[in-house]
N, C-alpha and C positions, 0 to 999 in steps of 0.2 A: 159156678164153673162145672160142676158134675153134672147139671141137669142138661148142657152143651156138649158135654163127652156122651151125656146117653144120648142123647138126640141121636150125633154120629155113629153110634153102634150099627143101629138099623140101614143105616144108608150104606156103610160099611159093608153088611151082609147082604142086603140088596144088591149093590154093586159086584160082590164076589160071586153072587146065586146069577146075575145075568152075562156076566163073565162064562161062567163057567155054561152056559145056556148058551149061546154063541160056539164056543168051541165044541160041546159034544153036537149040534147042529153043523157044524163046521164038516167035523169027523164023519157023521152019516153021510151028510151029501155029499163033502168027496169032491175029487177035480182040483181044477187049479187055486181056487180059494182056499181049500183046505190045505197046499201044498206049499202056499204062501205066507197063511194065518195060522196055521196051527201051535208052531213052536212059541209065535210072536204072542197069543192066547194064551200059552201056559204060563208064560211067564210074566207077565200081566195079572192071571189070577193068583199065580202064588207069591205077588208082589200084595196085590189088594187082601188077601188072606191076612199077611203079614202084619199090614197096616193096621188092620180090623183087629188080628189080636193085641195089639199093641194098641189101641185105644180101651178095650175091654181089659184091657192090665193096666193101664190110666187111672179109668173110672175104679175099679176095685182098690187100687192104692188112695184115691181119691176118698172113697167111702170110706175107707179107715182110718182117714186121718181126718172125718167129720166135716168134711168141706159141704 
C-alpha cells in the first residue's frame, strides 16, 4: 500500500507544479484568459496542494506503522 501512496506523491507534485505553471503564465500574459482563469487556477492549485500533502501525511503515517 505505501509503495502506491509514494507513487502518488510525485504525480501529486507534478500536477501542483503545472498548476501553478498555467496560472503564473496565465497572469503574465494577461487579457481575458487571465480574467477568467485566474481565481478558478488558484483554487485548483491550493486544492491539489492540499491533496498532495495529505497523501504525503498518508504515506508517513503509513511508514510508521510498517506497512
Amino acid at each position: 500500500m505505501s509503495g502506491f501512496v509514494m507513487l502518488l506523491i510525485p504525480i501529486g507534485l507534478l500536477a501542483t507544479a503545472a498548476i501553478l505553471g498555467v496560472g503564473i503564465y496565465s497572469f503574465v500574459r494577461g487579457g481575458d484568459f487571465a480574467k477568467e482563469h485566474s481565481n478558478k487556477l488558484m483554487r485548483l492549485r491550493v486544492m491539489a496542494q492540499a491533496i498532495t500533502i495529505a497523501i504525503i501525511m498518508l504515506f508517513l503515517w503509513l511508514l510508521s506503522k510498517g506497512s
